[in-house]
Every structure is written in C-alpha cells, then in structure tokens.
C-alpha positions in Angstrom: 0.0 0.0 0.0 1.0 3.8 -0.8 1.9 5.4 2.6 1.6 9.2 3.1 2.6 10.6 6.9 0.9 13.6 7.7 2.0 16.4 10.3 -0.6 18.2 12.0 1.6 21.2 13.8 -0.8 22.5 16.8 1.3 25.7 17.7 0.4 28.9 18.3 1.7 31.7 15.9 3.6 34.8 17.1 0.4 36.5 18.0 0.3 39.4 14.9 3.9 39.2 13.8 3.8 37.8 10.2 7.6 37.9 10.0 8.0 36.0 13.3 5.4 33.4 12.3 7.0 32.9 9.2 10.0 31.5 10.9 8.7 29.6 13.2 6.2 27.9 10.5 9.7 27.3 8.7 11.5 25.8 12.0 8.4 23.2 12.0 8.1 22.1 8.0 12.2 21.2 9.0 10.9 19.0 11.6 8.1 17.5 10.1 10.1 16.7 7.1 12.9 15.6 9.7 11.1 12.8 11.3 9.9 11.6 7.4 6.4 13.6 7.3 5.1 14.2 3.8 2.7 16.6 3.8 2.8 19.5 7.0 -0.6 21.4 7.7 -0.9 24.1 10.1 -4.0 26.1 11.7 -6.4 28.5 10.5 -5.2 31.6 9.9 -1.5 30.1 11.2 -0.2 33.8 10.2 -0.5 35.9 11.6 -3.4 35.5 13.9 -7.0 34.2 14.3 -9.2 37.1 15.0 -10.5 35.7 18.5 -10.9 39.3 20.0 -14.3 39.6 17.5 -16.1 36.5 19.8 -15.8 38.3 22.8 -14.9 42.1 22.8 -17.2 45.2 22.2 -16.6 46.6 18.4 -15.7 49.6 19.6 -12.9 48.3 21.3 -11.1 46.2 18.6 -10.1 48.8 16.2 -6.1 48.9 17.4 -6.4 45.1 17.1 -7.7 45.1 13.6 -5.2 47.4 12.2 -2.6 45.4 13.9 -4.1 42.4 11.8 -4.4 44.3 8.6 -1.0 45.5 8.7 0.1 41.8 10.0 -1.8 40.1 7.0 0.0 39.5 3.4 -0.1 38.8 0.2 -0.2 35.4 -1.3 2.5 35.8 -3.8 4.5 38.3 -0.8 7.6 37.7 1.2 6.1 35.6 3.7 5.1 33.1 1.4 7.7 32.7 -1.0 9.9 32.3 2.1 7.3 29.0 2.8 7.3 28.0 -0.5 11.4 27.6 -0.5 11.4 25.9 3.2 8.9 23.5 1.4 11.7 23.3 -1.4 14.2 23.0 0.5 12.6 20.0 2.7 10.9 18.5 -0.4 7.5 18.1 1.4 4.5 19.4 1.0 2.9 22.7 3.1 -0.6 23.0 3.5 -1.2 26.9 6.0 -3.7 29.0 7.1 -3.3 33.4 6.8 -5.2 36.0 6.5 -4.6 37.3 3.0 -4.4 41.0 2.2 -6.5 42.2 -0.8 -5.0 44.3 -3.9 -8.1 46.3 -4.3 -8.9 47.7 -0.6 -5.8 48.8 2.3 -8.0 46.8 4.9 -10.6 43.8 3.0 -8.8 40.8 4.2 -9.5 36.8 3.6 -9.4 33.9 5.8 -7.1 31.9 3.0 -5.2 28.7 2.9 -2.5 27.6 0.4 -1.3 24.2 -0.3 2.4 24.2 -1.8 2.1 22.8 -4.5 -0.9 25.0 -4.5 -4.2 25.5 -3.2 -6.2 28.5 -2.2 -9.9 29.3 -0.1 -11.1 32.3 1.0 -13.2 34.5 3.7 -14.7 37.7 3.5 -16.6 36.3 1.3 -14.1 34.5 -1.7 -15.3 33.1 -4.4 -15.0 29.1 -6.3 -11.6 29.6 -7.6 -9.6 27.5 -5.0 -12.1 24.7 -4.9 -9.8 22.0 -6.2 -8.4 19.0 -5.0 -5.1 18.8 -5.7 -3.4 15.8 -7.2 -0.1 15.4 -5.8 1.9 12.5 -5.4 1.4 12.0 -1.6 -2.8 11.9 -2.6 -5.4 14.2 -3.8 -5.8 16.6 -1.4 -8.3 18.8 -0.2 -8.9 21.6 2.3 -11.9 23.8 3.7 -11.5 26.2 6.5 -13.2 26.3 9.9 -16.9 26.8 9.2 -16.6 25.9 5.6 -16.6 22.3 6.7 -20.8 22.6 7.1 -21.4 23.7 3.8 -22.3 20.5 2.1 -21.9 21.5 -1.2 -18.5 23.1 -0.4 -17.4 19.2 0.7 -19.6 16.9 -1.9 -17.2 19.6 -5.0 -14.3 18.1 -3.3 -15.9 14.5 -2.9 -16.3 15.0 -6.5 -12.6 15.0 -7.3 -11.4 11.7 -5.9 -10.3 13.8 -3.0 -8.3 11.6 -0.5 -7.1 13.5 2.2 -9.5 16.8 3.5 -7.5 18.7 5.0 -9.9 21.1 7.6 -8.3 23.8 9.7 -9.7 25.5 13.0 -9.1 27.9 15.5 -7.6 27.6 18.8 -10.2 28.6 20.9 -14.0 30.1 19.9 -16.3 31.3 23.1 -19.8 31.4 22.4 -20.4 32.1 25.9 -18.5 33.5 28.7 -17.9 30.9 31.6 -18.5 31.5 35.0 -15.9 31.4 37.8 -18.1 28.5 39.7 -19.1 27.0 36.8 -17.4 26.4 33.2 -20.6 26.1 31.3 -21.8 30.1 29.6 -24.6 32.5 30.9 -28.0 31.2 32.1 -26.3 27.6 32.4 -26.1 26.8 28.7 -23.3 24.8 27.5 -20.2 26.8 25.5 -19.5 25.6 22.2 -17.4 22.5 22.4 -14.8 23.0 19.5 -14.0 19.3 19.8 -17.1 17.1 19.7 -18.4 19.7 16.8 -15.2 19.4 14.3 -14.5 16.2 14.9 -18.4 15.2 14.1 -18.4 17.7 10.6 -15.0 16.4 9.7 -16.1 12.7 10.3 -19.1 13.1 8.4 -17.2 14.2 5.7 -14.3 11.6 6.1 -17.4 8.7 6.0 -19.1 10.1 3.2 -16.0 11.2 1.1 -13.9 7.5 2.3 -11.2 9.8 2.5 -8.7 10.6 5.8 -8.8 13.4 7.3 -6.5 15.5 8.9 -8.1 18.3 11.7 -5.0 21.0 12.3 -6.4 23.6 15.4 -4.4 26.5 16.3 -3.1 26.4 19.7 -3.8 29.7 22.7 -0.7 30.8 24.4 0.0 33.6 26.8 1.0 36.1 24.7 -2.1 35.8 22.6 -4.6 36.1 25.7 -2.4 38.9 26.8 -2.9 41.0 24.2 -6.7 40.4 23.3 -7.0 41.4 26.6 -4.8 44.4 27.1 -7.0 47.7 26.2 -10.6 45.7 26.5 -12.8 47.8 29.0 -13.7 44.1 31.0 -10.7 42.7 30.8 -11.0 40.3 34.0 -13.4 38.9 31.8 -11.8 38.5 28.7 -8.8 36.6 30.3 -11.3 34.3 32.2 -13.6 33.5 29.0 -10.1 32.8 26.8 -8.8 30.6 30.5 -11.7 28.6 30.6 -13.4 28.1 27.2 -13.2 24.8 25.7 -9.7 24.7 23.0 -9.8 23.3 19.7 -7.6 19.5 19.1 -5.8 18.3 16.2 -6.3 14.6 15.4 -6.7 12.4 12.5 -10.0 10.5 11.1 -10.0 7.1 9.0 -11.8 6.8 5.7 -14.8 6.0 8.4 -14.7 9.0 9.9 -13.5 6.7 13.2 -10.0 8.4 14.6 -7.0 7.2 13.2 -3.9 6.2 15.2 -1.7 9.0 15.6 1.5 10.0 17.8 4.3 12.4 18.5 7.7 12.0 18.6 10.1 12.8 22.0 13.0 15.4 22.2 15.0 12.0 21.8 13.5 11.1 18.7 11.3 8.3 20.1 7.9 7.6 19.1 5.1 8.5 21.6 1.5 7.5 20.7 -0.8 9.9 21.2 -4.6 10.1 19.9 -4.8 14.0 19.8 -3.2 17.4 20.7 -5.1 20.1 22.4 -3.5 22.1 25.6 0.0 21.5 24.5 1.6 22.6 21.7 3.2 19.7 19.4 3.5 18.0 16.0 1.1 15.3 15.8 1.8 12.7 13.3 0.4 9.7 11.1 0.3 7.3 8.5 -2.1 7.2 5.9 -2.3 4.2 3.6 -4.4 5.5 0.9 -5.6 2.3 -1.0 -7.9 2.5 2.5 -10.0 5.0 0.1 -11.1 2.6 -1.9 -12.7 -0.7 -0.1 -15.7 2.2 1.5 -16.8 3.3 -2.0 -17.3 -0.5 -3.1 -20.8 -0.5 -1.0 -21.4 3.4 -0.6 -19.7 5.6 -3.4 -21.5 9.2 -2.5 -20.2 10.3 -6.0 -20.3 7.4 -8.0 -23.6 5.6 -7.3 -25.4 7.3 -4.8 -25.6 10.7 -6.2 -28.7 10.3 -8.1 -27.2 12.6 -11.6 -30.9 11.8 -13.3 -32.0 14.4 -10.4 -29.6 16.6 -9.0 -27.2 18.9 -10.5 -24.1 20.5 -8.7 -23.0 23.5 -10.8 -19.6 25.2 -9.2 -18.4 28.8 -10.6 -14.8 29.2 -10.4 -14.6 32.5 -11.9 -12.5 35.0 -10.0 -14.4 37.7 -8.5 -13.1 40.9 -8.9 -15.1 44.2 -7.5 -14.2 46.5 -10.5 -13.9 45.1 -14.1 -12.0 48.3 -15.9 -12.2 48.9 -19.5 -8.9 50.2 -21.0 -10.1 51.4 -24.3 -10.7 55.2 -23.8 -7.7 55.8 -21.7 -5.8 54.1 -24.2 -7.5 56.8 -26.8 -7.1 59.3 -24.5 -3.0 58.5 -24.1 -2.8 58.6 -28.0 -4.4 61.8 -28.1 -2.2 63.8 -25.6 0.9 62.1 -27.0 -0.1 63.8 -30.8 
C-alpha cells in the first residue's frame, strides 16, 4: 500500500507578527520533514493570527487590534510566502497553511485563505470558487476547507467530486460562544459553550465517511501572549482573560476513511515515538500514517459520488470565476493617451 505521513503542527503563531510566524512555521516544516512527514498542515489563519478578539470584545474596542491584523496580513505571492514556499523546497514536502490574505483592491478587505504548496487556495470575507480543487499530488489528492466551511455541504460533496483523499480542515484555537462562570465552566444562564472538539471532529467525520477519504483536523493552539494581548485595552478585561482561560480549546487529530479516529503519535525530544490520539493544551506536532488504498474498499458499497448521487435528479454546478469588485475597460484611456501624445 502507498503510505503518506501527515504532520498536524498544533502551535500557536507569534500573535500578529507575520515575520516571526514565518520563521517559526519554517523551523516546524524542518521538523516535520525531519522525522519523514510528507505533507505539514498548520492552523487557520497560522499567520498571523485568528481574530478571537471579534467573539468576545465590544466593536468599539477592537479597532487597534484590527489594524494590527491588517497591517500583520500579506499577500499570497509576498515575502512571507515565498519564504514558505522555499522551506517547502528545500525539505521536499508538501505545506498546506492558514493566513489572513491582504486584498489588492482595498488597504483593509482581508481573507481567511489557505495555500497548499504545491498549490491550493480558499477564502473568507466572502471568496469566491476559484480554489475549490483537490489537488493531485503524489502523496494523494488533497483537499482543504476552512473552519466553518466544513458545514457547507456543497462546499465538501465539490471536493468529494474530485477523488479527493485526504480533506485537510483547519480550526481555531479557541472560539467562546459564551462567557464561563468562575463556579461553573458552562456560559450564561447555564447553557453549555460551544465544544470546538465534539463539533469538528463530528463535521470532519461526516465528511471523512461520506468522502472514504482521511482526514486530517489541524487547530491553532492559545498561548500567553495571545490572551495577553486580546485582553490588554478591553474595557472588562477580567473577563476576557477568564472567558479565553476557561473556554473549551480546539484539538488536532486524525480521522480514517470511516470517519472513526486514526492512530496518531508524536515523537520525544530523543527522537522516540510517543503514541498519542490528539493534541489540544499543548503545543506539538502530531503525526500519522495514511495508507491510501484504505479510500477505496468504503466506496465499493457506498460511493457518494459514483452511485449514490442520483445525476438523473440533482445537479451541482460550481463557478470558479474570480471575483473581482471593479472590471476596468482600457479602451478610452488608451485613446485618451494617443491623443495627448499627438
């Protein structure tokens, strides 16, 4: 069988510093690609941040925060991803990464975006169809949907439609719904707070079942720094630190082509292997091993796309056009130029 390892890196970026993140995204594709790994994926919005502020502070307060964001955003052809590109190069693997992408036709629109090198690109704010692909590499066809995206069914049965093998999906560290209590760590009025594991593990297994694909769930990882400063300048910021303390944290882990969880493990400052079935409240690199003829046996009995789909009913039509706000005709400034150079 064809074996692909997979590196989930749960870190946490260096909250808004796209430079700093850069490096330390480049320090981990060397040691995923160091201990054999294949393919590397890292967290939404991996650089330069994941906007958690917006869940749980006033709008009025977040403006310093946003411009930090806008001005820690970039470009997906910039500095910060070229310098990805040749660590993924230079370590002959594969880089799937979330960032939040800077727009060439406003100085603040930004995307929620992810790039797989080779590549691959999605969007936020809103995108468009353009980076719906799978992408057929030699490590598998792979596919990726951000956070929330992972809900849409027709976002996941266009990728199911391309033989996709691994779906990648990428999450935040942390999302609070509600604000916890100091006696008591479910939100206001006793309801529960959103529990970031139970609901992406159950989206990305339903689309790991359906698909007969594996599935690879990268969450960003909280630290310090991050709850320091979405809490520094917040009017309640007792409880902003307490909310971000005691909400539930997102895990990375791995799904079989039955959406069940696959083995997965780590590996010790030594070098030895540690088996470990997820990673949520440290940061780490979790690893496995995909054997991707497993793709196949599942769609002998329930193929979503090639028996089940019912094409004498349903129609899936996907627009990959890229959307542009402005479409600019040149031909009376180019008349114009002629006539002031006469």
């Amino acid at each position: 069988m064809s074996v692909t390892r997979v590196a989930a890196c749960h870190a946490a970026p260096i909250f808004l510093s796209a430079h700093a993140t850069t490096q330390k995204a480049i320090s981990l594709i060397h040691a995923a690609a160091k201990n054999n790994a294949r393919l590397v994926v890292f967290p939404e919005t991996y650089i330069s941040a994941f906007p958690i502020w917006s869940a749980l502070r006033a709008p009025t307060e977040n403006h310093t925060l946003f411009e930090r964001m806008v001005a820690e955003s970039i470009s997906a052809n910039g500095e910060e991803i070229n310098a990805i590109r040749a660590a993924a190069r230079e370590a002959n693997i594969l880089v799937s990464i979330g960032f939040s992408e800077k727009s060439g036709f406003s100085t603040a629109t930004l995307w929620n975006s992810n790039i797989l090198i080779d590549p691959m690109k999605l969007t936020w704010s809103p995108g468009d169809g353009h980076g719906l692909k799978v992408s057929k590499t030699e490590h598998g066809n792979i596919g990726n949907l951000i956070c929330g995206e992972n809900t849409n069914p027709l976002a996941r049965y266009t990728l199911m439609a391309q033989a996709e093998q691994i779906h990648i999906s990428t999450w935040p560290a942390i999302w609070p719904t509600r604000v916890p209590s100091e006696s008591n760590e479910s939100g206001a009025g006793g309801a529960a707070n959103y529990d970031n594991v139970a609901a992406n593990r159950t989206r990305a297994a339903a689309h790991c079942f359906e698909a007969k694909c594996f599935g690879v769930l990268c969450a960003g990882y909280l630290d310090e720094d991050a709850i320091d400063t979405v809490t520094d300048g917040s009017s309640t910021p007792d409880v902003i630190r307490g909310a971000l303390q005691r909400s539930p944290r997102g895990a990375s882990m791995f799904l079989d082509p039955t959406g069940a969880a696959h083995p997965a493990f780590t590996f010790s400052p030594a070098g030895e292997r540690v088996e470990t079935a997820f990673l949520q409240h440290e940061e780490g690199i979790l690893y496995a091993d995909f054997e991707l003829d497993r793709c196949v046996e599942g769609k002998q009995y329930h193929d979503v796309v090639g028996g089940y789909q019912r094409l004498d009913v349903f129609k899936l039509e996907v627009n990959r056009e890229r959307r542009d706000p402005a479409v600019f005709s040149n031909e009376g400034l180019d008349n114009l130029v002629k006539q002031d150079r006469c």
